[in-house]
N, C-alpha and C positions, 0 to 999 in steps of 0.2 A: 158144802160146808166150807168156810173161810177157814183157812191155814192157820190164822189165829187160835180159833175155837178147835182146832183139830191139835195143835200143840198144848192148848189148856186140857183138854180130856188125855194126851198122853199123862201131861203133869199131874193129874191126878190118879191114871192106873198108877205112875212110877210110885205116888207116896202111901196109897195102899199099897203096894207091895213093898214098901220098906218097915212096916207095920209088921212085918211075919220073915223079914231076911236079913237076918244079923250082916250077912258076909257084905251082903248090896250097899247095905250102912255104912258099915268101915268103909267099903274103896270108897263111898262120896266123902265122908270123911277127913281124908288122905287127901283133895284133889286140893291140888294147889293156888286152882283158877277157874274163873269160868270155862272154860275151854275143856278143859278136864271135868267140871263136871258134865257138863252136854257128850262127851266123849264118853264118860263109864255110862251115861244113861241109856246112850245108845247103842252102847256092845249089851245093854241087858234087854234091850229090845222097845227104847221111847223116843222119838225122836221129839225135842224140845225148841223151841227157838229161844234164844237168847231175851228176846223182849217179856216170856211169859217167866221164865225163872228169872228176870230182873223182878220182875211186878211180884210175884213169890216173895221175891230174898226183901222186898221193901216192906211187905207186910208182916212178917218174920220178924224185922229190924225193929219195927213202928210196938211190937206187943213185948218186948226183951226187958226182963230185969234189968235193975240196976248194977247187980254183980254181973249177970252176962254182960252186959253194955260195956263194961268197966272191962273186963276179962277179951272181950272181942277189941276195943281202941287200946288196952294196953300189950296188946300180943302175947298175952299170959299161957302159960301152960300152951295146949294143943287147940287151942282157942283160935276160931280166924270164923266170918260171917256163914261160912258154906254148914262147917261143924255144927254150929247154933242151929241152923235152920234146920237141920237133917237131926238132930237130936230134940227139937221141940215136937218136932213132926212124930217121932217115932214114939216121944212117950208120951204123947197126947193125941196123936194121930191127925191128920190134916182133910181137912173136907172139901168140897169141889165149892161148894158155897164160896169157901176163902178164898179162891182164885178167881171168882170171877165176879163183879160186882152188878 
């Protein structure tokens, strides 16, 4: 299986399991950068590459209200693109479909 496709099914156990772990939420949350996200993913046990949570965070971006859009380019509140994504995910839940075309 191509490293690709093996980084896209972590991405998908990670966002079912954000579906049912408040705590997992907060720290991605909180992470200030990509780096930190790929870091909390991976102390909770996903290993990500960067291209597949780029292609994630772009389709995340491409479905965003106009208030979140607004709230994520004006740096409002606790607002920044990691947040949105981890918060549409969690109360809408994220499907493997979405990740991969």
């Amino acid at each position: 299986m191509p490293l690709l496709e093996m980084s896209e099914e972590q991405l998908a156990a990670l966002l079912a399991k954000l579906k049912d772990d408040a705590g997992l939420q907060e720290k991605l949350k909180g992470a200030a950068d990509l780096d930190a996200v790929l870091a909390i993913a991976k102390d909770a046990g996903f290993v990500i590459s960067k291209a597949v949570w780029l292609k994630f965070q772009a389709q995340q971006t491409i479905e965003l209200s106009d208030e979140e859009l607004e709230n994520v380019a004006g740096g409002q509140g606790e607002y920044n693109i990691y947040t949105v994504s981890i918060e549409k995910c969690s109360l809408r839940g994220c499907q493997q479909e979405e990740l991969v075309e």
